[in-house]
N, CA, C and O atoms as a printed pandas DataFrame, in Angstrom:
     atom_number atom_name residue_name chain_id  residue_number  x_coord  y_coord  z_coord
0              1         N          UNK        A               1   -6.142  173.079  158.187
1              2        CA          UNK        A               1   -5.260  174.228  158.152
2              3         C          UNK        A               1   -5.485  174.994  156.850
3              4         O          UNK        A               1   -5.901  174.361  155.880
4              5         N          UNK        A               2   -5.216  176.462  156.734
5              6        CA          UNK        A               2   -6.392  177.102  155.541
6              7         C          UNK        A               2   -4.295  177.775  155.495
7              8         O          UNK        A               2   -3.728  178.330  156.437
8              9         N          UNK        A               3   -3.655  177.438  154.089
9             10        CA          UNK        A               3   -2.575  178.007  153.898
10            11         C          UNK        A               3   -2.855  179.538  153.276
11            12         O          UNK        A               3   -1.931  180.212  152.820
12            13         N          UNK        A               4   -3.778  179.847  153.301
13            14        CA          UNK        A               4   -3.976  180.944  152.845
14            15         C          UNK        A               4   -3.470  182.004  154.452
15            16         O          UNK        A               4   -3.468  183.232  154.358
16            17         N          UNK        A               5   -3.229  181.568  155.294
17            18        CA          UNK        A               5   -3.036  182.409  156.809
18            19         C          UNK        A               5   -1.723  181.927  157.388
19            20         O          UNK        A               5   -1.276  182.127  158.518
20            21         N          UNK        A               6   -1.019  181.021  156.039
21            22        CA          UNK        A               6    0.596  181.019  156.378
22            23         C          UNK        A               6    1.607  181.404  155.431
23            24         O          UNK        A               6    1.248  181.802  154.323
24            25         N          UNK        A               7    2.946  181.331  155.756
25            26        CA          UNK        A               7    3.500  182.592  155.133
26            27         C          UNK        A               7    4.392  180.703  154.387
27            28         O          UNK        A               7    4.271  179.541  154.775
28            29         N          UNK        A               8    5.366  181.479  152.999
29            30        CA          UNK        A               8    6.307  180.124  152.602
30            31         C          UNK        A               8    7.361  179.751  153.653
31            32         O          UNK        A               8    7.637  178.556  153.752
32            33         N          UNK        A               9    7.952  180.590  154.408
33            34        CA          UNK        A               9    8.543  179.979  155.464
34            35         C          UNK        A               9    8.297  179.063  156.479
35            36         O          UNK        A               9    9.040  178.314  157.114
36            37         N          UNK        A              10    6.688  179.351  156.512
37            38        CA          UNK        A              10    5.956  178.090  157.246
38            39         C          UNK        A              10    5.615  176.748  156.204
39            40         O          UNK        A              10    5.564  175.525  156.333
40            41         N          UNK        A              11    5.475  177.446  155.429
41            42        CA          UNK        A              11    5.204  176.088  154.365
42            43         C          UNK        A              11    7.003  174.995  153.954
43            44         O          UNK        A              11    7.175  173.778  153.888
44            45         N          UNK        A              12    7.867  176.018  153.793
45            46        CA          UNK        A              12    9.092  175.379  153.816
46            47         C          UNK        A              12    9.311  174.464  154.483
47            48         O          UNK        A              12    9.619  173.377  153.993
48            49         N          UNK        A              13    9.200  174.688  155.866
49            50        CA          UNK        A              13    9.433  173.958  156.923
50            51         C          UNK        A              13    8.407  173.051  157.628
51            52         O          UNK        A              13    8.826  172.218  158.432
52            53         N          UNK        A              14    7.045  173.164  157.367
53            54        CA          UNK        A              14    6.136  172.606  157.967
54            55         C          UNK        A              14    6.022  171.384  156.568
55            56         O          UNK        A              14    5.579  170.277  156.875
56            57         N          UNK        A              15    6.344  171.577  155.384
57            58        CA          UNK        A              15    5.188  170.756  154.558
58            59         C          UNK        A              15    5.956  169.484  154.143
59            60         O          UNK        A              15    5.252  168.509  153.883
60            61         N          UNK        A              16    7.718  169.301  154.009
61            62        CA          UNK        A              16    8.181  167.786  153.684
62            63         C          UNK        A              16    7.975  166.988  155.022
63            64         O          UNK        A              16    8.255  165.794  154.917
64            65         N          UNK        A              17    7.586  167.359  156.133
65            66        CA          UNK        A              17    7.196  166.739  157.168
66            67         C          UNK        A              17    5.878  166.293  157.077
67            68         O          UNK        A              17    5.803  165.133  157.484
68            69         N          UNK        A              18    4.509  166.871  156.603
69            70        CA          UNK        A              18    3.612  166.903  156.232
70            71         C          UNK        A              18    3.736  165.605  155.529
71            72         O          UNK        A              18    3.647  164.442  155.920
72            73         N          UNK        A              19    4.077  166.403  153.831
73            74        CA          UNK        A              19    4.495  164.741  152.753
74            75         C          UNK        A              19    4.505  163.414  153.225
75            76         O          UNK        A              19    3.920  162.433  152.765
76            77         N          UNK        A              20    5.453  163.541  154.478
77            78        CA          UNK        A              20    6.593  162.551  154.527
78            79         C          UNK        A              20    5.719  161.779  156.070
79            80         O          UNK        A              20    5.031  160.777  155.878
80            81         N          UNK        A              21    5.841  162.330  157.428
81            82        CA          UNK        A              21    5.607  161.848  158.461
82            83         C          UNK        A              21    3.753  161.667  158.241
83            84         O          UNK        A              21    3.232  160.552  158.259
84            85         N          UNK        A              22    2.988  162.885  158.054
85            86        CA          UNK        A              22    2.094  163.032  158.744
86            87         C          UNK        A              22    0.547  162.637  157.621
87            88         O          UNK        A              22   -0.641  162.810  157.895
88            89         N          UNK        A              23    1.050  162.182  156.594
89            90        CA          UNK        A              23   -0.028  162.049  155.183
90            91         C          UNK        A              23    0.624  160.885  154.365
91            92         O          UNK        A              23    0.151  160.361  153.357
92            93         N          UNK        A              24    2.186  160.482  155.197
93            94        CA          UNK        A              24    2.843  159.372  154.646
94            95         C          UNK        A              24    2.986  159.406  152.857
95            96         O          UNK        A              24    3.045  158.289  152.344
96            97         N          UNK        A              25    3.035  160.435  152.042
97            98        CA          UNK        A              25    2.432  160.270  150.659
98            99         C          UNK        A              25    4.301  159.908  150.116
99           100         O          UNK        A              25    4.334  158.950  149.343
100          101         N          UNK        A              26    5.134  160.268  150.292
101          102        CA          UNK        A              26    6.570  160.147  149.977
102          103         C          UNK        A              26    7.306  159.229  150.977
103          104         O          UNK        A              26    6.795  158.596  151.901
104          105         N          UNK        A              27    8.742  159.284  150.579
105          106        CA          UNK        A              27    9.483  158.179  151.736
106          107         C          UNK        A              27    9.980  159.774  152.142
107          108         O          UNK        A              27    9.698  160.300  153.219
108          109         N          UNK        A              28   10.610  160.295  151.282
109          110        CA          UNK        A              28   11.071  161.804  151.233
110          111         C          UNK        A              28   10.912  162.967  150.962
111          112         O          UNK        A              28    9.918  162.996  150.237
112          113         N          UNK        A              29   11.392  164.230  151.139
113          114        CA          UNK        A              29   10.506  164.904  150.730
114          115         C          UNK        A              29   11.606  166.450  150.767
115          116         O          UNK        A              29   11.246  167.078  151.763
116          117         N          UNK        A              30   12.329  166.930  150.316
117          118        CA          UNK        A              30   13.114  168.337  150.203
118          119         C          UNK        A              30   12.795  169.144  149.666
119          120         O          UNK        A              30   12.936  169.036  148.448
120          121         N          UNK        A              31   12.151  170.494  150.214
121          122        CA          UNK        A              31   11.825  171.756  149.302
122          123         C          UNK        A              31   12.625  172.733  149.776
123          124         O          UNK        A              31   12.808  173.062  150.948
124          125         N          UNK        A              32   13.243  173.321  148.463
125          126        CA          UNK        A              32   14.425  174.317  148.702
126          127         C          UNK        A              32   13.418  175.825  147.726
127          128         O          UNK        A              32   12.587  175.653  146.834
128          129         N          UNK        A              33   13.775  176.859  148.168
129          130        CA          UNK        A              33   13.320  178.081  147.856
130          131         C          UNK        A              33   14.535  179.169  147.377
131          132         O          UNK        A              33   15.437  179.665  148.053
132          133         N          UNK        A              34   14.301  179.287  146.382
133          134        CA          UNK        A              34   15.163  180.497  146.123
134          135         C          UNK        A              34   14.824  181.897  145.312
135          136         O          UNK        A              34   14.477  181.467  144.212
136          137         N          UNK        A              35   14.769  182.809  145.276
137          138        CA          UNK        A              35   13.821  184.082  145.504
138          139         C          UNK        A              35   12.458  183.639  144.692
139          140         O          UNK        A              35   11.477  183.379  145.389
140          141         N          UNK        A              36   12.341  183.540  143.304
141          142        CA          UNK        A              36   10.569  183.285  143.105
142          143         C          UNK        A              36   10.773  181.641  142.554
143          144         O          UNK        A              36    9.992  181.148  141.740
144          145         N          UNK        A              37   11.821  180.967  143.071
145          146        CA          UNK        A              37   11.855  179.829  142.136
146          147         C          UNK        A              37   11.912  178.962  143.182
147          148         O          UNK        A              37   12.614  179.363  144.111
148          149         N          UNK        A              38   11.252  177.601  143.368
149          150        CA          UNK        A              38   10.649  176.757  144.371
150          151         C          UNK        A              38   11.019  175.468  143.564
151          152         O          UNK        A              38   10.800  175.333  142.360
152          153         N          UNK        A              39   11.761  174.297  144.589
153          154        CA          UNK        A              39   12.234  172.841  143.969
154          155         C          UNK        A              39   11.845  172.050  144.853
155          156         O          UNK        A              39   12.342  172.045  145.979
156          157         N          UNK        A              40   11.119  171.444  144.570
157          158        CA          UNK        A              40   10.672  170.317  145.164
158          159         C          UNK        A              40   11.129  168.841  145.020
159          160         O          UNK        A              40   10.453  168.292  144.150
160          161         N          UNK        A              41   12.004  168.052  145.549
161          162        CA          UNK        A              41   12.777  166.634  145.270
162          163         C          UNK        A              41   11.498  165.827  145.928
163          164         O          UNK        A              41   10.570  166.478  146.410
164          165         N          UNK        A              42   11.480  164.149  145.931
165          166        CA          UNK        A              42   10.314  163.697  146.207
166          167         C          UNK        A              42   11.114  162.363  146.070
167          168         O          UNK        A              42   11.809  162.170  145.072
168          169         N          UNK        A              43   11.004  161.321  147.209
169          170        CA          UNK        A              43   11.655  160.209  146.821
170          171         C          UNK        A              43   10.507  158.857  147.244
171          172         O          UNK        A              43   10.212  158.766  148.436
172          173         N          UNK        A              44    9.997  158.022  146.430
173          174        CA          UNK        A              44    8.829  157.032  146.971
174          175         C          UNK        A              44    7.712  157.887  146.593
175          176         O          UNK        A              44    6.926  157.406  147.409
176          177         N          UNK        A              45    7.130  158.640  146.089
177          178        CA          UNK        A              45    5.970  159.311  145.732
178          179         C          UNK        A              45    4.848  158.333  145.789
179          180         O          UNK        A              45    4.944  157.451  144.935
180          181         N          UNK        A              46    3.539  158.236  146.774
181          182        CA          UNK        A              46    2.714  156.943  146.378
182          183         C          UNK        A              46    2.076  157.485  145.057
183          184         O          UNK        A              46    2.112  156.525  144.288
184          185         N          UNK        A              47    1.657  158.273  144.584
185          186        CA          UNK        A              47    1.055  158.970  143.103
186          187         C          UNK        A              47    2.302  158.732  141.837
187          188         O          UNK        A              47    2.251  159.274  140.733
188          189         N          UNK        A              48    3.307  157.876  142.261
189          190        CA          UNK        A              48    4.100  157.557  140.796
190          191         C          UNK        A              48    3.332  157.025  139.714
191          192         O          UNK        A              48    3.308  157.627  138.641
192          193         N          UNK        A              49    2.654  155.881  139.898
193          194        CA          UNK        A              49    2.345  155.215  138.687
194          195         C          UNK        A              49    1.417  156.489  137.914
195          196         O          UNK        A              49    1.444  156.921  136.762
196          197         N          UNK        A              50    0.607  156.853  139.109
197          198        CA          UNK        A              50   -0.866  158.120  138.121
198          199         C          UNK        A              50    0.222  158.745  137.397
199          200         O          UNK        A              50    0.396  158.665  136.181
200          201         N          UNK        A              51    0.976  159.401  138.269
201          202        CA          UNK        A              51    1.771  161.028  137.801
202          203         C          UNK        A              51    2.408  160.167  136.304
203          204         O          UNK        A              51    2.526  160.847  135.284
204          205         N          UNK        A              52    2.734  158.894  136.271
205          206        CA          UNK        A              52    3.367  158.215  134.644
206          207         C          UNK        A              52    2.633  158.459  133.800
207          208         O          UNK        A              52    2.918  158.740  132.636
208          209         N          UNK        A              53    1.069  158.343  134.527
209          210        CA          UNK        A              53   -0.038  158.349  133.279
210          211         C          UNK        A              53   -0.141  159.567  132.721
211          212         O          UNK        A              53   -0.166  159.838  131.521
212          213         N          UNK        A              54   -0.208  160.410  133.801
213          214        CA          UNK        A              54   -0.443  161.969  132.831
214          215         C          UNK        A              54    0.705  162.667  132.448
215          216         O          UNK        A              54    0.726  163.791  131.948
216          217         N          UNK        A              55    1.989  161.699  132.795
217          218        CA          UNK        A              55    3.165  161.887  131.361
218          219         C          UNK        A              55    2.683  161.306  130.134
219          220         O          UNK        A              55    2.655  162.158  129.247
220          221         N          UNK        A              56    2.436  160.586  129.894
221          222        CA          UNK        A              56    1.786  159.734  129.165
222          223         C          UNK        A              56    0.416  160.531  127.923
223          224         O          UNK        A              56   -0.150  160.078  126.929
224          225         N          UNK        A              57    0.354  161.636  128.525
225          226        CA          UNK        A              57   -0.679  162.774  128.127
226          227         C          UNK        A              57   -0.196  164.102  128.151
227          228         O          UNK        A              57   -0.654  164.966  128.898
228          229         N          UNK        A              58    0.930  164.316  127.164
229          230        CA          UNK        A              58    1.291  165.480  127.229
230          231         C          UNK        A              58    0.895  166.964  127.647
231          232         O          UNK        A              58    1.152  167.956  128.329
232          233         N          UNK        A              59   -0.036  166.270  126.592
233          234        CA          UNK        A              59   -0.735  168.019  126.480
234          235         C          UNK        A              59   -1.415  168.473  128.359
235          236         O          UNK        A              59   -1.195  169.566  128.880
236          237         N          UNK        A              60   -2.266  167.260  129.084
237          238        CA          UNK        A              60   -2.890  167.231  129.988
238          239         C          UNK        A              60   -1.509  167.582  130.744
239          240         O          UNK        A              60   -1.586  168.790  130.970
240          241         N          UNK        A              61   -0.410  167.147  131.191
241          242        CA          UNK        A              61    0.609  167.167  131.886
242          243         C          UNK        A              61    1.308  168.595  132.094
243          244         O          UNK        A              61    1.639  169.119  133.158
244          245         N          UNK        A              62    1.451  169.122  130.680
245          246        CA          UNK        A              62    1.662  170.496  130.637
246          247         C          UNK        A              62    0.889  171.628  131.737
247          248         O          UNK        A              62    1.283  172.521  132.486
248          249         N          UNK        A              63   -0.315  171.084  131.395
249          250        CA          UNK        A              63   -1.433  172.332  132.023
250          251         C          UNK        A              63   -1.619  171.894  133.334
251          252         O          UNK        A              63   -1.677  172.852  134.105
252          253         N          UNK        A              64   -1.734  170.803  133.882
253          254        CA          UNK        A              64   -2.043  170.571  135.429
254          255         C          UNK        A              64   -0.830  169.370  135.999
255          256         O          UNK        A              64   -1.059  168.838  137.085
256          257         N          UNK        A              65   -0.086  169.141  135.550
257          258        CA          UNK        A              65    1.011  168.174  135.929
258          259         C          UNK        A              65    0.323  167.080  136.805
259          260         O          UNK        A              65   -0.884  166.842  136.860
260          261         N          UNK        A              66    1.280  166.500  137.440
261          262        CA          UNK        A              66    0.330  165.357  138.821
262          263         C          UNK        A              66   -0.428  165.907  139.438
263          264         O          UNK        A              66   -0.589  167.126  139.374
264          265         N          UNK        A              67   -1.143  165.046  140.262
265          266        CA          UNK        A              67   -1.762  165.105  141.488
266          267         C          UNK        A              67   -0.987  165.747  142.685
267          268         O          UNK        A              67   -1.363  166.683  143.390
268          269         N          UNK        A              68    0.034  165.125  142.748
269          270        CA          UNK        A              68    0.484  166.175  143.779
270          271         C          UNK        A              68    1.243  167.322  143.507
271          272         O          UNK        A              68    1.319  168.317  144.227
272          273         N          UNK        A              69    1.797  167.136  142.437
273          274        CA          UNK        A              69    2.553  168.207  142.328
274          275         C          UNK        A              69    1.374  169.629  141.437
275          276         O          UNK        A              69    1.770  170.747  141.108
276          277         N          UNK        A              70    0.679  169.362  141.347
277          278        CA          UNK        A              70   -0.318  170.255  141.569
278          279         C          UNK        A              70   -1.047  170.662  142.938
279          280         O          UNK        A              70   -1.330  171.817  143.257
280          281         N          UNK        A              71   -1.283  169.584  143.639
281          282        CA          UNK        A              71   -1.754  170.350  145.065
282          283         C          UNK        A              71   -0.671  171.285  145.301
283          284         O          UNK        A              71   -0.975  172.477  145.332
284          285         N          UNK        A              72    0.788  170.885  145.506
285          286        CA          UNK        A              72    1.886  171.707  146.034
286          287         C          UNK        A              72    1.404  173.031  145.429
287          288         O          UNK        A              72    1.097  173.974  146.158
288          289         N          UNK        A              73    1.330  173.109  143.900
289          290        CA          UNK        A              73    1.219  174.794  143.931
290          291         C          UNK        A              73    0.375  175.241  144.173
291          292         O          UNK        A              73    0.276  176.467  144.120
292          293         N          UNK        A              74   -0.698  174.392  144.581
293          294        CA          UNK        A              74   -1.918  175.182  145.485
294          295         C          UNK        A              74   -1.600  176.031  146.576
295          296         O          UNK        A              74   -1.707  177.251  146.692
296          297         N          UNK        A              75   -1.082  174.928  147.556
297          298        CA          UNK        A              75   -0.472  175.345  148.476
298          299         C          UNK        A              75    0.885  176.610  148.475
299          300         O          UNK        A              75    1.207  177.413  149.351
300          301         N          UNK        A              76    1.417  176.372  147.199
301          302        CA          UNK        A              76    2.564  177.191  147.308
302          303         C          UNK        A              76    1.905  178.807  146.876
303          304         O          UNK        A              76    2.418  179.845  147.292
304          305         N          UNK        A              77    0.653  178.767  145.948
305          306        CA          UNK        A              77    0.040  179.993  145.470
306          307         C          UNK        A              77   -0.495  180.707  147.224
307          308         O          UNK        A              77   -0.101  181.754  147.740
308          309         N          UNK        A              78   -1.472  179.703  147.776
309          310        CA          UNK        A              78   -2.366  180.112  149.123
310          311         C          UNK        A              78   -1.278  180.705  149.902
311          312         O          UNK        A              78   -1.340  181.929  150.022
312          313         N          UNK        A              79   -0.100  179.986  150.566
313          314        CA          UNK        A              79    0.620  180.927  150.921
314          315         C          UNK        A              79    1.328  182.159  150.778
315          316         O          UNK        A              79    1.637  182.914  151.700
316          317         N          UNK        A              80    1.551  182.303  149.639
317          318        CA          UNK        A              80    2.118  183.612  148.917
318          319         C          UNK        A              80    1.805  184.323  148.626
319          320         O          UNK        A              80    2.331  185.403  148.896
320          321         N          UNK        A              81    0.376  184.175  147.627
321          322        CA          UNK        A              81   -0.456  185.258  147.422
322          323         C          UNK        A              81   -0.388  185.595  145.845
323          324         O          UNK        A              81   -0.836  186.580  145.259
324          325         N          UNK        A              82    0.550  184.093  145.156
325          326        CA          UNK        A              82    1.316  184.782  143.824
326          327         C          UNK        A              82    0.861  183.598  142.885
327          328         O          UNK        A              82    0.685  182.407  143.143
328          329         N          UNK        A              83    0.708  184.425  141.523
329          330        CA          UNK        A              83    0.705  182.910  140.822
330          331         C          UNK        A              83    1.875  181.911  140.269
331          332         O          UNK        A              83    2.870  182.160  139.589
332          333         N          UNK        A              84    1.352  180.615  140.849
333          334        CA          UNK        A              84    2.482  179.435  140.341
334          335         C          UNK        A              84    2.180  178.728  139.445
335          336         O          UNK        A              84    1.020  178.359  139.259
336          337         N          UNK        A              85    3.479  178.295  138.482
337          338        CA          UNK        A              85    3.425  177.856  137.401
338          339         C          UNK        A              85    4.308  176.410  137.400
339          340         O          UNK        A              85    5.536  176.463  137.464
340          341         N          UNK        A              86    3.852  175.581  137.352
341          342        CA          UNK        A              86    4.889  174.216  136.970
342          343         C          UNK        A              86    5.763  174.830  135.847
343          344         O          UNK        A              86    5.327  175.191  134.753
344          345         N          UNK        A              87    7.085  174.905  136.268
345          346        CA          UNK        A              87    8.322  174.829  135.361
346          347         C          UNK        A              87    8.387  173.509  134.665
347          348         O          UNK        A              87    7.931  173.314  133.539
348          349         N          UNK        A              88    8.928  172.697  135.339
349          350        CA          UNK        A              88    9.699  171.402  134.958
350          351         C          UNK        A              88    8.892  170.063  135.912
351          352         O          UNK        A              88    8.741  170.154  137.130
352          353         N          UNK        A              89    8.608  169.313  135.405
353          354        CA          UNK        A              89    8.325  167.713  136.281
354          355         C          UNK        A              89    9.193  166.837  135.701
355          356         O          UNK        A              89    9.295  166.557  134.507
356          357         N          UNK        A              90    9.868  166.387  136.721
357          358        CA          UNK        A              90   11.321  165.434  135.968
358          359         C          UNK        A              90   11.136  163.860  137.055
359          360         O          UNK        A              90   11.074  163.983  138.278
360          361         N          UNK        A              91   11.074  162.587  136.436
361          362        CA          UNK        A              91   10.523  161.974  136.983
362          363         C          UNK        A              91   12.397  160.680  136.479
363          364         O          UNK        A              91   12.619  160.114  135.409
364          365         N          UNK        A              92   13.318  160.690  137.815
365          366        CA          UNK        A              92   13.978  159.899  137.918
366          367         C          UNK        A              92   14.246  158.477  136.773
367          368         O          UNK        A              92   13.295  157.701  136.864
368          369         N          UNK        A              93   14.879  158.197  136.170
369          370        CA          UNK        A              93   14.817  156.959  135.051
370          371         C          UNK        A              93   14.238  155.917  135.984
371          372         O          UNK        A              93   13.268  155.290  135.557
372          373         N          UNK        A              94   14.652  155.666  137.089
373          374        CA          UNK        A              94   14.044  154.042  137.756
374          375         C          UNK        A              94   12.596  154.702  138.890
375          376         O          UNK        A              94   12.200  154.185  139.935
376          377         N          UNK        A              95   12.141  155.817  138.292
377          378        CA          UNK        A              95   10.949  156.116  138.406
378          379         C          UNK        A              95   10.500  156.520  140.136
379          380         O          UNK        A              95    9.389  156.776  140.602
380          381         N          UNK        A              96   11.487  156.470  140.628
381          382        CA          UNK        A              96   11.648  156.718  142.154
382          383         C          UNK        A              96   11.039  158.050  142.526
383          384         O          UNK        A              96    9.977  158.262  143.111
384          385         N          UNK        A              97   12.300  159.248  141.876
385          386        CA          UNK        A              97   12.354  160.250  142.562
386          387         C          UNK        A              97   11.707  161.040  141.175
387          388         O          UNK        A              97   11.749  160.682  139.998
388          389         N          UNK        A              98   11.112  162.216  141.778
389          390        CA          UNK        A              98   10.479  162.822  141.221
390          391         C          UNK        A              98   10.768  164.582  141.420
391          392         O          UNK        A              98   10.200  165.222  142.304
392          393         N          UNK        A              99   11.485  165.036  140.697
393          394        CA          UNK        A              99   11.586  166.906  140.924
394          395         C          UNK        A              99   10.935  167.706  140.025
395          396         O          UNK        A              99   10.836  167.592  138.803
396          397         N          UNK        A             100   10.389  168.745  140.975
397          398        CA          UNK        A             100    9.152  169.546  140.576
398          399         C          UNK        A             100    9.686  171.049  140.600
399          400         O          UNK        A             100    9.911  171.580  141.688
400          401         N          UNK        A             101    9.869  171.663  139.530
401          402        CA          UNK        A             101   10.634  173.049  139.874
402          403         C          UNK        A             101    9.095  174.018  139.561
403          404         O          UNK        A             101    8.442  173.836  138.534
404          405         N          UNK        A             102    8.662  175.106  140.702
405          406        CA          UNK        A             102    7.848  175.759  140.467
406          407         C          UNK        A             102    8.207  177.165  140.037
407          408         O          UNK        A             102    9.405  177.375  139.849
408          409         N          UNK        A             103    7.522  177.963  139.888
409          410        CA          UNK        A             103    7.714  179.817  139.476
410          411         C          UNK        A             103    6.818  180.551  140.065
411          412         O          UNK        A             103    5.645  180.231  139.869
412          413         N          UNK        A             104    7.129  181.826  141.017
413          414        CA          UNK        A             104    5.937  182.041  141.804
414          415         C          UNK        A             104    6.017  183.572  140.781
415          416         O          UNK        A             104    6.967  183.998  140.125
416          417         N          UNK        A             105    5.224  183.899  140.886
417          418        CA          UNK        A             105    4.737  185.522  140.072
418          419         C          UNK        A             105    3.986  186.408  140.528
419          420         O          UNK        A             105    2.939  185.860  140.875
420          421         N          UNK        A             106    3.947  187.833  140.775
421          422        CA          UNK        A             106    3.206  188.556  141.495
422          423         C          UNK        A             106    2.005  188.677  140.152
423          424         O          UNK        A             106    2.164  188.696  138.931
424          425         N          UNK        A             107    0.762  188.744  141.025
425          426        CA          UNK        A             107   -0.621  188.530  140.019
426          427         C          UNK        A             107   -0.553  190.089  139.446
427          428         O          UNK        A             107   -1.386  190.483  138.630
């Protein structure tokens, strides 16, 4: 599927199912949208331990965050057409859940 030929409303709704049922990568998976600002909740992430490591590497973490939560703004840029920026990666104290706040921007 080429997200560059879907809109975020399809991605809203098509992609914690994705996460969750169809790529198994989360137990959970909630993305909420609100005008250019995008939240992503994440519960069971199989990429926890990596995504620790490149906390673990500030500087690296800053510029490309996880593994997945970098694909997401792939996906969240291809659909939109806009550039996204990792806001925030906030990774639960008992290391579970993981929230990803993005920023979309017209180029």
């Amino acid at each position: 599927m080429s997200f560059t030929k879907t809109n975020l409303d399809f991605v809203q709704q098509k992609l914690p199912k994705l996460l969750v049922d169809s790529m198994q990568l989360t137990q959970s998976a909630d993305l909420k949208m609100q005008n250019d600002t995008v939240t992503l909740e994440l519960t069971g992430n199989v990429f926890r331990e990596i995504c620790q490591e490149t906390r673990n590497l500030p500087r690296t973490h800053r510029q490309i965050g996880c593994l997945l939560s970098s694909a997401v703004a792939c996906v969240l840029a291809k659909a939109s057409g806009k550039v996204v920026t990792i806001q925030k990666d906030e990774q639960s104290d008992d290391g579970k859940t993981t929230r990803i706040e993005y920023l979309m921007e017209a180029q």
